[in-house]
N, C-alpha and C positions, 0 to 999 in steps of 0.2 A: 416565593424564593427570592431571596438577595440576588439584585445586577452586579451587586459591585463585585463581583470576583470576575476573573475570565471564565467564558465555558467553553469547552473542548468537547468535541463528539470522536467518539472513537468504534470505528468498525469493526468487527473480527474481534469483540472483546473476550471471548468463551476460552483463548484459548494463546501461546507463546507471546508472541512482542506484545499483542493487545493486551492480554491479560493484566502483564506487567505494566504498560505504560498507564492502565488506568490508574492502579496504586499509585506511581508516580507521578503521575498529574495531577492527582490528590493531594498529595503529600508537600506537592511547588505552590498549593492553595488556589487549583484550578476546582470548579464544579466541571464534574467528568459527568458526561453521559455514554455510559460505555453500551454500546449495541449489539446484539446478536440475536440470534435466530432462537426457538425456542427458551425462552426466560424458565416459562413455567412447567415444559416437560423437562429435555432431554439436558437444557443446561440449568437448571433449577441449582443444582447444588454450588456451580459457576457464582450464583444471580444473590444468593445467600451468601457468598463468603464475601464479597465485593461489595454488598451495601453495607455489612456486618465491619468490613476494615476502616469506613469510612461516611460520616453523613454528608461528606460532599460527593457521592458517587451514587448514580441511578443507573439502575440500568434499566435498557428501553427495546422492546421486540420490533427490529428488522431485518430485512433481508434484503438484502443487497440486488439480487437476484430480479426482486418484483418492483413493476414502477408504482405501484400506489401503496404497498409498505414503506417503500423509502417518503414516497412524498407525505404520508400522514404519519411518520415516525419523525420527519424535523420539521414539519407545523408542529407538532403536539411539544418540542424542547424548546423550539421559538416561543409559543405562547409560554412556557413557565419559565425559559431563560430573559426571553426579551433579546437578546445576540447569542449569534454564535460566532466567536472569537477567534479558535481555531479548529477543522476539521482533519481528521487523520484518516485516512484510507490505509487499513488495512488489511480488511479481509480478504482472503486467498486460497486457491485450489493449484494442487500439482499434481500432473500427470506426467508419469515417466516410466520411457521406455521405446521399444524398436515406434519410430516415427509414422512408419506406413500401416503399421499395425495398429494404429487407433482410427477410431471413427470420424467422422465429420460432427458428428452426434457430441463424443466426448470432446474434442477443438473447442464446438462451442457451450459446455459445456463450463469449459475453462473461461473461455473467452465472458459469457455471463457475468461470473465474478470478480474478475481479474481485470478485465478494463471496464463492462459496459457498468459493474456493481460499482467502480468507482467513480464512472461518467452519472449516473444518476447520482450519486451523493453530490458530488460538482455542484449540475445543475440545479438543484434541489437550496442548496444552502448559496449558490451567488448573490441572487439577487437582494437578498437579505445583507451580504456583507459590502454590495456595488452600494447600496443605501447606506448603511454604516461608515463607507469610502473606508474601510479597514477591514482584515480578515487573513487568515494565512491559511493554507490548504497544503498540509505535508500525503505526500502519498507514496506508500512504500511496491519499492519495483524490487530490482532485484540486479544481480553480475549482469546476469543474461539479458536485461534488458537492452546492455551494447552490444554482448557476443552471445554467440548461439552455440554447444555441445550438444554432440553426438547424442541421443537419447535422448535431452529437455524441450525439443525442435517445439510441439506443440505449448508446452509453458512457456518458453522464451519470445512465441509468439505473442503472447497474452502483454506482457512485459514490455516487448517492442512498441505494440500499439498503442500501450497507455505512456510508453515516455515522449510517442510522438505527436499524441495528443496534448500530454500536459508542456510539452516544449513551447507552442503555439501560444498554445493559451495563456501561459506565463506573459507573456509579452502584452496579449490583450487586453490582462484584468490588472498589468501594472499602474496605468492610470487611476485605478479608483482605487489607490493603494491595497490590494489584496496582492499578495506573497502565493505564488505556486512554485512549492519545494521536491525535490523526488530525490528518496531515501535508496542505495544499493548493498544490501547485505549479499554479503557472500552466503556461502553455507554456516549453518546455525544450527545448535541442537534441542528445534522447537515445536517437530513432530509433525512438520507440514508435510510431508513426503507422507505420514502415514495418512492423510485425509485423500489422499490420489488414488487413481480407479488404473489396475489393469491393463494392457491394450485388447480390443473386445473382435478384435478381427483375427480370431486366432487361426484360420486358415493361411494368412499371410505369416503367423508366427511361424506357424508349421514348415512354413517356404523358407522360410531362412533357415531352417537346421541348427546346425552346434550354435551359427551366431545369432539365436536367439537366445542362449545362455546368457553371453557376454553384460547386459544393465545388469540383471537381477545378481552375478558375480562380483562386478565391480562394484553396483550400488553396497552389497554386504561388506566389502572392505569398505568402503569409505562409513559405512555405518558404526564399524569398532571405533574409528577414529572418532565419529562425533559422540563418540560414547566414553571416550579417553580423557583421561585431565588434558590433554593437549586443544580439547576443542573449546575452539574462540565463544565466549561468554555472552550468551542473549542479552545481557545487559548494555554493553558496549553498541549496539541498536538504538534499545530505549534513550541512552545519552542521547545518542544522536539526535531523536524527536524534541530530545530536552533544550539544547542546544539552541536549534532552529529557532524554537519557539521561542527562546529569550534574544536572539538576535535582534536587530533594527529592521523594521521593514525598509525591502528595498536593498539591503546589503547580505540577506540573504544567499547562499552557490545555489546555482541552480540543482545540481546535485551533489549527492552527499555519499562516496561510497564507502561500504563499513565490516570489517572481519578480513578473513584471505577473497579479495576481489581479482586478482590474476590478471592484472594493466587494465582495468577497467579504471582505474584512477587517470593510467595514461592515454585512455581515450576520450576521455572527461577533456582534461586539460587541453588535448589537442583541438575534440571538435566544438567548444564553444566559443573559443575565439573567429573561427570561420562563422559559427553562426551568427553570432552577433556582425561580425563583417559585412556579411550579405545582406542585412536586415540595415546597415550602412549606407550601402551600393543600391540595394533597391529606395532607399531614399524613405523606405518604411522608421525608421525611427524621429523621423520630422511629422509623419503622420499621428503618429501617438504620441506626440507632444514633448517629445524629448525626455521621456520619461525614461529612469533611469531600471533598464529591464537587463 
């Protein structure tokens, strides 16, 4: 396989923003490795349309989930790519609904895919791009990764931790020029809410009465709308990965919020000038070399 293209790994490809970004990182003359969980059974017909659209696209079985899928899932695109240029973190699980009434079990659950599935792709592909002193690492969060609603409390969790993680770390890996970017889609009509479980404590459902009605109500109005021409276009996401990745390293926003976000832009705006501030004041940006983070 040709070096000379860029390659992009892409998680969660079986299915909305993945699905799509693979095409179009095809399409920008990237070799895509689009990733997902069963190639050969349950997403077989996925894994056939996606090599069929394009000979720059493979698709590769992992799971996000387990540490030695992911780790012999990008040894095995390293050995045929040689680099990986950009990784995209997108795979994801939603669970919604009365907060008390889920498990510890389903929390983590979520929490699996949602940060620690992105925390091993991370790990997994740095050291290869700390060697290369190049690489960009986009990873898609979400609104709630700033604010938290009534009923998302255990996904917003998920969300939370992976932008407080990749905050950090943006900072650390800016010296060996790799880019850590975090994408905020509002709501979108791309079926993720149908991959969510339940809450499994239904004893406590029980204990709330009428206002355990109240998600499964709400969430059905808000479901006509994502079903209405008025609902903001998956596409408009995809841009966004598009974007990033043709940007300069280095001048990169740390985040990127995209669809109806609900002052998640104005929280952006406000909290990263105090972050960068502090990082100031504690004298940490003389430490990492004046690197532009």
């Amino acid at each position: 396989m040709s070096n000379t293209k860029k390659s992009i790994v892409i998680t969660g490809s079986s299915s909305g923003f993945g699905q799509k970004s693979v095409k179009d990182f095809a399409d920008k003359g990237y070799q895509v490795f689009a990733t997902m969980r069963g190639p050969e059974g349950k997403n077989s017909a996925v894994k056939a349309e996606l090599e069929a659209y394009s000979d720059s696209i493979q698709v590769v079985d992992m799971d996000v989930t387990n540490d030695e899928s992911v780790k012999n899932a990008i040894a095995s695109i390293l050995n045929k790519a040689g680099k990986i240029d950009v990784l995209l973190n997108n795979a994801g699980v939603m669970y919604l609904g009365i907060t008390e009434a889920f498990s510890i079990d389903q929390a983590r659950e979520q929490m699996e895919t949602n940060y620690y599935g992105a925390m091993r792709t991370i790990l997994a592909v740095l050291p290869a791009m700390r060697e290369a002193k190049s690489g960009l690492i986009i990873n898609t969060s979400s609104m709630v990764g700033q604010i938290s609603a009534p009923y998302f409390s255990t996904y917003a969790a998920t969300k939370h931790a992976l932008e407080g993680y990749l905050q950090g770390l943006r900072y650390e890996v800016a010296p060996f020029g790799i880019d850590v970017a975090i994408v905020q889609p509002g709501p979108f009509p791309t079926g993720l809410s149908a991959s969510g479980q339940q809450p499994s404590r239904t004893d406590i459902l029980d204990s709330y009465g009428e206002l355990a009605n109240i998600p499964a109500a709400m969430f059905e109005e808000f479901g006509k709308f994502m079903q209405s021409d008025q609902a903001p276009n998956p596409q408009m996401v995809v841009d966004a990965y598009l974007a990033l990745a043709d940007m300069p390293t280095g001048k990169r926003p740390t985040r990127t919020p995209v669809g109806l976000v609900w002052g998640v832009d104005e929280i952006n705006a406000a909290k990263q000038p105090i972050q960068d501030r502090v990082l100031t004041e504690m004298q940490l940006d003389k430490v990492l070399g004046g690197a532009d983070v």
